[in-house]
matplotlib code that plots the C-alpha trace (Angstrom):
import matplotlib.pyplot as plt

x = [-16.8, -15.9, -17.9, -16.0, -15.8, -18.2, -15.7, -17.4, -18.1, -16.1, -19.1, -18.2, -19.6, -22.7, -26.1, -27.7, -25.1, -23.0, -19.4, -20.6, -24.1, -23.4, -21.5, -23.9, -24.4, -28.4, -29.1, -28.9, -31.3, -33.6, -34.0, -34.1, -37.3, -39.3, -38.7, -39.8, -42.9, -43.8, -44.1, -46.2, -48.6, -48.1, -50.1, -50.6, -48.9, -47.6, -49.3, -46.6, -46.0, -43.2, -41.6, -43.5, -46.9, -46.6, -49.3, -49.8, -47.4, -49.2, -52.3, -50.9, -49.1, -47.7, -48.7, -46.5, -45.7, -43.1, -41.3, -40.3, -38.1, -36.3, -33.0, -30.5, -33.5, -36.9, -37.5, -40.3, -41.0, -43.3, -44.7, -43.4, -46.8, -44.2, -42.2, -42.0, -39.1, -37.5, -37.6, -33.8, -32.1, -34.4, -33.6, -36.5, -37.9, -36.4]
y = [19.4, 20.6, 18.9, 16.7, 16.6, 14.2, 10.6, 8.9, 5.2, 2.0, -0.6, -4.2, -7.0, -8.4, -10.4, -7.9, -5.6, -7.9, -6.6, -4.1, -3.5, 0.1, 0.5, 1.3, -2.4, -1.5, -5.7, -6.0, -3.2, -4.2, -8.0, -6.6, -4.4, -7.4, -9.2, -6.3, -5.9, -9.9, -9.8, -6.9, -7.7, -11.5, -12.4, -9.1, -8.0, -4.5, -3.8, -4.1, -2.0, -1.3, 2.4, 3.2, 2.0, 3.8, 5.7, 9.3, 9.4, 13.3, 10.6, 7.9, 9.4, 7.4, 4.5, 1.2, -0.2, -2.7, -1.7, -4.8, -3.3, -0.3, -0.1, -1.8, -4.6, -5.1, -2.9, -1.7, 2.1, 4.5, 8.0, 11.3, 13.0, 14.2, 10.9, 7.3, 6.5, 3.4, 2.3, 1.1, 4.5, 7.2, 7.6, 8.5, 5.7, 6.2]
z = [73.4, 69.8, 66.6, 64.8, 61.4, 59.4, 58.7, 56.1, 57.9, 56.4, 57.0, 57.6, 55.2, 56.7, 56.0, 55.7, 53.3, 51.8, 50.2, 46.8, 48.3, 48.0, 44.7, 42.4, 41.2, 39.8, 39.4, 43.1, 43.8, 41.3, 42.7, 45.6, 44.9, 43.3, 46.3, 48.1, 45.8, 46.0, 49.5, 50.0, 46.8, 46.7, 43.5, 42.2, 39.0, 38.0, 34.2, 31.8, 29.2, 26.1, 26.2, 22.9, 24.8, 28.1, 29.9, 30.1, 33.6, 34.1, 35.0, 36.9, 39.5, 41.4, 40.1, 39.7, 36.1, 34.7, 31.4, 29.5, 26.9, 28.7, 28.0, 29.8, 30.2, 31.5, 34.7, 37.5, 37.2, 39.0, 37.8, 39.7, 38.2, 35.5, 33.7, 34.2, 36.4, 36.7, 40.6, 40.4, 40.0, 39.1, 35.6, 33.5, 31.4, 27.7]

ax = plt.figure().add_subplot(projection="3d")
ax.plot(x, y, z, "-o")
ax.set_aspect("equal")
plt.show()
């Protein structure tokens, strides 16, 4: 039997991925990774720092931080061992 070629899936609209899950909307993803965070550290805080005031991220790999003044608003953001990274999309803390 022949491969077929690769149909990109239409997925319903569901509990668990409700209709514009999967377009890009960065709020969603962000609430959902403090709700993530709160129930696998309940009670523990990230350190929170302003862009101008972050840590050497060369030092703190992979270490877990919340940016209070990043643009676009307040976000989480881990270091690659390189740059800060903001946990929603990736982007490098500026």
């Amino acid at each position: 039997m022949p491969l077929q070629p690769y149909k990109r899936r239409q997925y319903p609209q569901t509990a668990e991925a409700p209709a514009g899950f999967f377009d890009g909307e960065y709020q969603r993803i962000e609430q959902s990774v403090r709700t993530i965070l709160e129930a696998l550290l309940p009670g523990v805080a990230a350190p929170s720092f302003t862009v101008a005031t972050l840590p050497d991220a060369t030092t703190n790999a992979a270490r877990l931080i919340y940016v209070s003044n990043e643009t676009g608003g307040a976000v989480p953001a881990f270091s690659d061992g390189t740059n800060w990274r903001r946990v929603t999309d990736r982007t490098v803390v500026s």
